[in-house]
N, C-alpha and C positions, 0 to 999 in steps of 0.2 A: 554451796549455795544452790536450793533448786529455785525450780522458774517456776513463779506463781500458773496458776491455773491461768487462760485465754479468758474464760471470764468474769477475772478480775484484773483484767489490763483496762488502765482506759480510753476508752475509743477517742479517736480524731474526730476530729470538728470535718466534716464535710463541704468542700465550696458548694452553694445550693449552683444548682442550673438551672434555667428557665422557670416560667412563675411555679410558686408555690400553690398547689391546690389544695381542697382541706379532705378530710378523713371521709367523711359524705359524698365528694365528687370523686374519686379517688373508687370507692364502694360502688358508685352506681355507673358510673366508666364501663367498669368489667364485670359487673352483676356478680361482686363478689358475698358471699356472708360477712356476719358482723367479724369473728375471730380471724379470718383469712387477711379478710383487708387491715384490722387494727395491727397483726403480727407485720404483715409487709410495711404498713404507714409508719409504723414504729422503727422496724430496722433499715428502713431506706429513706426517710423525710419526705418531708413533701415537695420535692421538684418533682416536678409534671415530666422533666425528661427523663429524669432516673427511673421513674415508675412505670414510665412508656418501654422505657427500653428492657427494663424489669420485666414487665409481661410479656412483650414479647418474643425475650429467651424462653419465657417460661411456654410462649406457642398461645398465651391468651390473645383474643380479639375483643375488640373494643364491643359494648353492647351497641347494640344498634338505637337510633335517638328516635325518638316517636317522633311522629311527626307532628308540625302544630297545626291548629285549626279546630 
C-alpha cells in the first residue's frame, strides 16, 4: 500500500487563537501584496496570533499606522 501524496491528506481543524482578523487587516498590518497575504491568510487562518508570530519568524514588522488628524 503506498501513502497517498501530503496533499491529499486532510488537514486538521486548527484551535483559532486570539481574535480572528480578516484578509484586509491582515494585508495592511504588514504592507503585504494581494498574493503574499491571500497565500499566508489561506494557510494559516485568521488568528491574529498565528499571523503575528508567522511574521515575525518570517523577520516582518508591522507597518507603521499613520497617524490620525
Amino acid at each position: 500500500m503506498q501513502d497517498r501524496p501530503t496533499h491529499d491528506r486532510p488537514t486538521r481543524a486548527r484551535q483559532q487563537r486570539g481574535a480572528p482578523c480578516t484578509l484586509a487587516e491582515f494585508k495592511q498590518r504588514y504592507n503585504l501584496g494581494d498574493e503574499e497575504a491571500l497565500d499566508l491568510f489561506t494557510r494559516f487562518g485568521p488568528s491574529e496570533i498565528e499571523l503575528d508570530l508567522l511574521m515575525t519568524a518570517k523577520g516582518k514588522r508591522k507597518a507603521a499606522k499613520e497617524p490620525m488628524g
